[in-house]
Each structure stands twice: as C-alpha cells, then as structure tokens.
FIFIGU-464957 format. One record per residue (C-alpha): y, z, x. Coordinates in steps of 0.5 Angstrom, whole numbers. Layout:
% FIFIGU-464957
{{Y,Z,X}},
...
//
This chain:
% FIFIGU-464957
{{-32,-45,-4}},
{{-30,-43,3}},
{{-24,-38,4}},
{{-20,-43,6}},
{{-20,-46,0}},
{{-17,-40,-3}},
{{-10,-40,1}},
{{-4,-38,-2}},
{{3,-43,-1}},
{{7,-39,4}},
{{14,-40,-2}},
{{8,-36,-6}},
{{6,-31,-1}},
{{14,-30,0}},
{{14,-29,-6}},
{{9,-24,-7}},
{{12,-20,-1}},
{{18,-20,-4}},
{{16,-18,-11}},
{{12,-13,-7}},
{{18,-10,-2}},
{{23,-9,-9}},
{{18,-5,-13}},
{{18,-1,-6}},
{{25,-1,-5}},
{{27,1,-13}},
{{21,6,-13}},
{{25,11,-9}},
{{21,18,-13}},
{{19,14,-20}},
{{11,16,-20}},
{{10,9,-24}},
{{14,5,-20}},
{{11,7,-14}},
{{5,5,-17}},
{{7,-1,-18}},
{{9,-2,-12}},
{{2,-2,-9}},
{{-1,-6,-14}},
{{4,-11,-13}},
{{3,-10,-5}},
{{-5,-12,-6}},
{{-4,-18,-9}},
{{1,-20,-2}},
{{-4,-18,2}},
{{-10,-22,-1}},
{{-5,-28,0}},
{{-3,-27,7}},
{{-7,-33,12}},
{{-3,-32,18}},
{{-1,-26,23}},
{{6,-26,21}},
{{4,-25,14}},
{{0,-21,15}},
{{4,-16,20}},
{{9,-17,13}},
{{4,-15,7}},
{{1,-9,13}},
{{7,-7,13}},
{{9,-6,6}},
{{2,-4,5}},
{{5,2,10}},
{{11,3,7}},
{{7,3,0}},
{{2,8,3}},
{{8,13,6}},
{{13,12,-1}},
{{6,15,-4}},
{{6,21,1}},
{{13,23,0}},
{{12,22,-7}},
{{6,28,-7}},
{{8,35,-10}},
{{8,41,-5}},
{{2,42,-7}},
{{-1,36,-4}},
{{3,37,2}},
{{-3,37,7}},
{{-6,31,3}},
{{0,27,5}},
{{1,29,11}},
{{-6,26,12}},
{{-4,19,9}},
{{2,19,13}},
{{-2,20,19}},
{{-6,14,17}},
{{-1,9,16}},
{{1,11,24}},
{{-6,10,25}},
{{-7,4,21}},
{{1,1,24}},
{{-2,2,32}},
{{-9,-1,31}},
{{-6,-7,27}},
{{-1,-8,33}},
{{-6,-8,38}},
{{-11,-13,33}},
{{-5,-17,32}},
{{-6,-16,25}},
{{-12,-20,26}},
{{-17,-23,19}},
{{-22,-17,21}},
{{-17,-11,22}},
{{-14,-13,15}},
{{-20,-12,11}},
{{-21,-5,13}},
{{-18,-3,19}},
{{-23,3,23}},
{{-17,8,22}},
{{-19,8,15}},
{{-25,6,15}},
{{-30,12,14}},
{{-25,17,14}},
{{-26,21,9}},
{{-20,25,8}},
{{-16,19,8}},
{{-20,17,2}},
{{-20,24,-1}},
{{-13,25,0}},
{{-11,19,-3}},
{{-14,18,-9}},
{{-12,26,-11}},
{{-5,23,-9}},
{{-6,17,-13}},
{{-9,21,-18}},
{{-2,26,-19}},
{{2,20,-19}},
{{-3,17,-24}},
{{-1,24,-29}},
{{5,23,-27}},
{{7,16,-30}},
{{2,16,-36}},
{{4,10,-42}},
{{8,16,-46}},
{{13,19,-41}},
{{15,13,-39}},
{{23,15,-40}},
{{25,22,-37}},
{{28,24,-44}},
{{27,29,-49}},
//
C-alpha cells in the first residue's frame, strides 16, 4: 500500500491533536503526564497529511519537547537547555520548509545531532524514573 492510503480523516486528526495538546496542557509538571503526552502527540504526527496539520502536530511535538525540558532536574539543567534549543531549531527549520512530508520525518536540526539525541533520552529516562507504575499518586 502506498502511503496515500494510509490518510487519517481530518475529524480523527483533530481529534488526535486535541487528545494530544489536553495531555500537554494538563501535564503541567506530572513526569507521567508529560510523557503521555508525547506518545499521544506521535500518533497526531503520524496522521497529520497537510501543511496546516502538520504545522499543528509540530507544534505541539515542540510544546511537548519544551514541557520535557521544563520538567528536567537541576541536575539536567543543561541537558534541557539543549532540548529547548532544538525545539528553536526544529520551529525555524519547519517555518522555512513549510512543514513539508520531508522536514517532518527528521527534521536536520535534529538529525545526527548527538546532544540532542543524548540529552533527551537522559531527559526522558529521569521522567521515566520519575513516573514508574507504583508512584502513580503523591501519597504516602
């Protein structure tokens, strides 16, 4: 099957992106939250077909990527100033590509980049610790 076959209806997308942006919005500083929120924002980005919508899932995935940055410990403080430096990157670069098929695969700001691919996934792993199955709830 071609990957034109495999377009997602514009009420689902709208909907997936909505799903996605209230995960965003009610994570606030919830490690499991925000993590849920950038699985849910993947599955809009897979089903975003035109510029608008990809503009909309991209800029959720950058709200996403910040949230996880603002999220970070102190200890990862520069670890999350490269991921908010990316987002930057990755924001310029989709403007100027129009949100194009091409940028939305791997956008170059990204692509290769080792200290973002570093930084994020010690990032992610922190939120991972963070929000394991059994602390769930802040109680004691």
């Amino acid at each position: 099957t071609e990957s034109g076959s495999s377009t997602v209806a514009p009420a689902d997308f709208d909907a997936a992106l909505s799903q996605a942006q209230k995960a965003l919005d009610g994570a606030k500083d919830d490690p499991c939250k925000i993590m849920e929120a950038a699985t849910t924002m993947s599955t809009a980005m897979s089903g975003a077909t035109t510029p608008e919508q990809r503009e909309q899932a991209a800029k959720i995935a950058l709200d996403a990527i910040r949230a996880m940055a603002d999220s970070a410990s102190p200890d990862l403080s520069a670890e999350a100033d490269k991921l908010r430096d990316a987002a930057d990157a990755i924001e310029k670069e989709g403007e100027q590509a129009n949100w194009s098929e091409e940028f939305m695969q791997q956008p170059k700001a990204i692509k290769d980049n080792e200290a973002y691919t570093e930084a994020s996934s010690k990032i992610t792993g922190e939120l991972t610790q963070k929000c394991t199955p059994t602390s769930t709830t802040e109680a004691k």
